[in-house]
N, C-alpha and C positions, 0 to 999 in steps of 0.2 A: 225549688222543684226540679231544676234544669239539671241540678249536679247530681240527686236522686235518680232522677232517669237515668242519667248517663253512665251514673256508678252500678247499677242493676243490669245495664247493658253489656259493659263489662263485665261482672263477677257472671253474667249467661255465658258469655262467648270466652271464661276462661274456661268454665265447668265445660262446654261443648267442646274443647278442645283437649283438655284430661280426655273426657268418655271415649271421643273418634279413634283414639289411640291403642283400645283395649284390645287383646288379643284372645282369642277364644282357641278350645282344645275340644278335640272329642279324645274320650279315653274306648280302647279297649281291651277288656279281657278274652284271655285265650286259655281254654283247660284242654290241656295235652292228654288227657286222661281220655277222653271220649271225644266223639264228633269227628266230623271231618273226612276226608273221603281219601281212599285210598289208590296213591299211579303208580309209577314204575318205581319204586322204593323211597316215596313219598307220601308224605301228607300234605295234603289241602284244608283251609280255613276259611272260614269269612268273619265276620267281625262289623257291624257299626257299615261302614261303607267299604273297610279294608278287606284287602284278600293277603295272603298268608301262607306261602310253601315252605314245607320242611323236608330237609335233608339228613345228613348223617356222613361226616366224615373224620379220616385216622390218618395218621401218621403213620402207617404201615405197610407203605412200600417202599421196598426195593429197589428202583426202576434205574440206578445211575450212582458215581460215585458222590458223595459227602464231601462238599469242598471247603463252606464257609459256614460259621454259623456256631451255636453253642452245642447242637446235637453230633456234629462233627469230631469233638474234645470227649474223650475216655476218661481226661479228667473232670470232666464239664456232670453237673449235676443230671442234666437236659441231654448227654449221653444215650444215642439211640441207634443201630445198627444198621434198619430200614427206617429213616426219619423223612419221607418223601409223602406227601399227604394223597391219599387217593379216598373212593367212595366207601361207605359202611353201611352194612345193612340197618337199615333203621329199624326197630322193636317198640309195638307200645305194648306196656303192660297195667296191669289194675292200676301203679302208683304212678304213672308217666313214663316217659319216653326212654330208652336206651338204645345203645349201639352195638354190634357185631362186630369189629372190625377182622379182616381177611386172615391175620394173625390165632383168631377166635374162638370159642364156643360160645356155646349157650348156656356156659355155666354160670353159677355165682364167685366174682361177683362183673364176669365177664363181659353177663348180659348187659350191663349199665352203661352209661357212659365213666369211663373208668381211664384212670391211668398207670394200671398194669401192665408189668410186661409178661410173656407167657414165659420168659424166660431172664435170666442178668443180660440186662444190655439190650434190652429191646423192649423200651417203653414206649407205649403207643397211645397217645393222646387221642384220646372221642371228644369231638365238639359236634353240637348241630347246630347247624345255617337255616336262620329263620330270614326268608326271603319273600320283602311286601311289595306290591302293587305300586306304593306309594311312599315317600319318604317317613317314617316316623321313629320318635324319642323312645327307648326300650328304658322302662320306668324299677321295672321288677320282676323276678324269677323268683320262685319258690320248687324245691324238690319234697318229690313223696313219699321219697325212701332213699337211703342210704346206707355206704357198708364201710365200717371203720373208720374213715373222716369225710367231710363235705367240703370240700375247698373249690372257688368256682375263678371262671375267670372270662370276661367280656372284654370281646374286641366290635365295635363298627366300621364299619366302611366309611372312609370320605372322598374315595376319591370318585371323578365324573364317569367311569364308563359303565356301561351296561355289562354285569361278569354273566350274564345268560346260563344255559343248562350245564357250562363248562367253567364254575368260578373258578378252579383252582386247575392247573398245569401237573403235569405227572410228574414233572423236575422241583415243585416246590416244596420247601417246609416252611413248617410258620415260623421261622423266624423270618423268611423272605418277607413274608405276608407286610412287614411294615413299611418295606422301600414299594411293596405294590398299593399303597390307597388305603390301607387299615391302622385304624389307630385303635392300641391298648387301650383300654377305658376303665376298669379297673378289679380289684380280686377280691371274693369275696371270702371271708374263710367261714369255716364251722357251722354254714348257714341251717345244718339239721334237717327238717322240715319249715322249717319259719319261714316267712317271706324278708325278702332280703332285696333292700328298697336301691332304685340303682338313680344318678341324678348327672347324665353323660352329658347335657347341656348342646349336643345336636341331632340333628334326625338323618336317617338314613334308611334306604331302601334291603342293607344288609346288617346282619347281626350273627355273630357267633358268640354259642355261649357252650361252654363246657365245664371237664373238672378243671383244677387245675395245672396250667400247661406254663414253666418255670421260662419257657422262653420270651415271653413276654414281657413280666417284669422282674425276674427272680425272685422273689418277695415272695417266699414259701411259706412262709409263720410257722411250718412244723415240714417235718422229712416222713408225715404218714402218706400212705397210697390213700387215694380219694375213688367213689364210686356212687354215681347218685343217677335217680330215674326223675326224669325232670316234671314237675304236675302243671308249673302253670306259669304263665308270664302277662307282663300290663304291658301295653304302649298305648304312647297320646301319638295326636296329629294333629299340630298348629292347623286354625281351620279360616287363617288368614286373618289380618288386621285392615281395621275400615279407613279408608284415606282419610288423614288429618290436612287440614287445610293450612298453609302455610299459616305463619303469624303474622305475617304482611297483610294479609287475607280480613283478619280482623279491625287491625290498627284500622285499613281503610273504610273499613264498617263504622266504625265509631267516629272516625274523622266524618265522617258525612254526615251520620245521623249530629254529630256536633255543631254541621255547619245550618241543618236543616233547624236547628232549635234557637242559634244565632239570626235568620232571618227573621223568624218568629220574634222573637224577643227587640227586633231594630225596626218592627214594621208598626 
């Protein structure tokens, strides 16, 4: 009867010790297509308990010379003339979001987020900066439209500081972006319209996602121009794991209740 007890007590306090360990996630979706409220060439979101700012920036200034980097080389594919990232107008349209950058119009397929150049030698990368409240996992983007090919490419943040209303410096290009806190996260090609599942394994309070920008990881899969209006995107938010009790914790539970069944038994 003593070793029944005692084995029951055990297989409780393994199973309690699996369970304490489990981690929980809120997910939420974000349709870029609607909602949201409109700042100074921004959008605002909420979500679940998350909040949600969106920007809009290019690769299209000028502001200094070209020293380092693959946009620097005329023989470099990522060859760009003004490769210095400054703001872009942000656009939503019926199918989601595109950009303007200063290089621009409002044509097609201009409007999109695109990597067009208006001219040879002056290609100019739209990405937009989804900027949360709170750190979280960018799960998935899908686009609503496209024009000739869909090729994407996701960078997050890891490094500690706060990049505030000025994430980016008027002397940067993205390729600096990786000696600053950004890690490449990976390309998506051909995604269409489809949802296009992403599995970046950290969270972060920053997220860039655009067409495809070679500086990254050169992994082009094709030499077509990309242009896509973005409809929609997932992120989780780890919602915290419940303390597990060490396993000392138990051994000395069951050592007692051991000893308490040992007096029993000698009295």
């Amino acid at each position: 009867m003593v070793k029944k007890v005692l084995a029951g007590l055990f297989a409780m306090a393994v199973a309690g010790y699996a369970s304490a360990g489990t981690t929980t996630y809120e997910t939420q979706s974000w349709n870029l297509k609607s909602g949201g409220s409109w700042g100074s060439n921004s959008l605002s979101f909420t979500s679940g308990t998350v909040g949600m700012t969106v920007t809009a920036w290019s690769s299209s200034g000028n502001t200094g010379s070209c020293h380092s980097g693959p946009e620097c080389s005329s023989s470099n594919v990522s060859y760009d003339r003004d490769p210095f990232i400054e703001s872009a107008a942000l656009k939503r349209y019926t199918h989601g979001l595109g950009a303007i950058n200063n290089d621009e119009n409002n044509s097609d397929p201009h409007h999109a987020l695109d990597n067009y150049g208006n001219s040879s030698n002056w290609t100019d990368y739209d990405m937009v900066l989804f900027e949360f409240d709170t750190a979280v996992e960018l799960t998935s983007v899908q686009a609503g439209w496209y024009r000739n090919d869909s090729d994407v490419s996701i960078v997050g943040y890891t490094g500690t500081d706060d990049l505030g209303s000025t994430p980016f410096s008027s002397s940067s290009k993205w390729s600096d972006l990786v000696d600053d806190g950004w890690t490449y996260q990976t390309d998506k090609h051909n995604i269409g319209t489809n949802v296009a599942n992403i599995s970046p394994g950290f969270e972060s309070k920053y997220w860039l996602v655009g067409v495809y920008n070679s500086v990254f990881s050169g992994n082009a899969g094709d030499n077509y121009y990309d242009a896509i209006k973005l409809a929609n995107i997932t992120t989780t938010k780890s919602e915290g794991q419940t303390q597990v009790p060490e396993p000392a914790t138990y051994a000395l539970l069951l050592i007692g209740v051991a000893a308490i069944f040992r007096r029993k038994l000698s009295a």
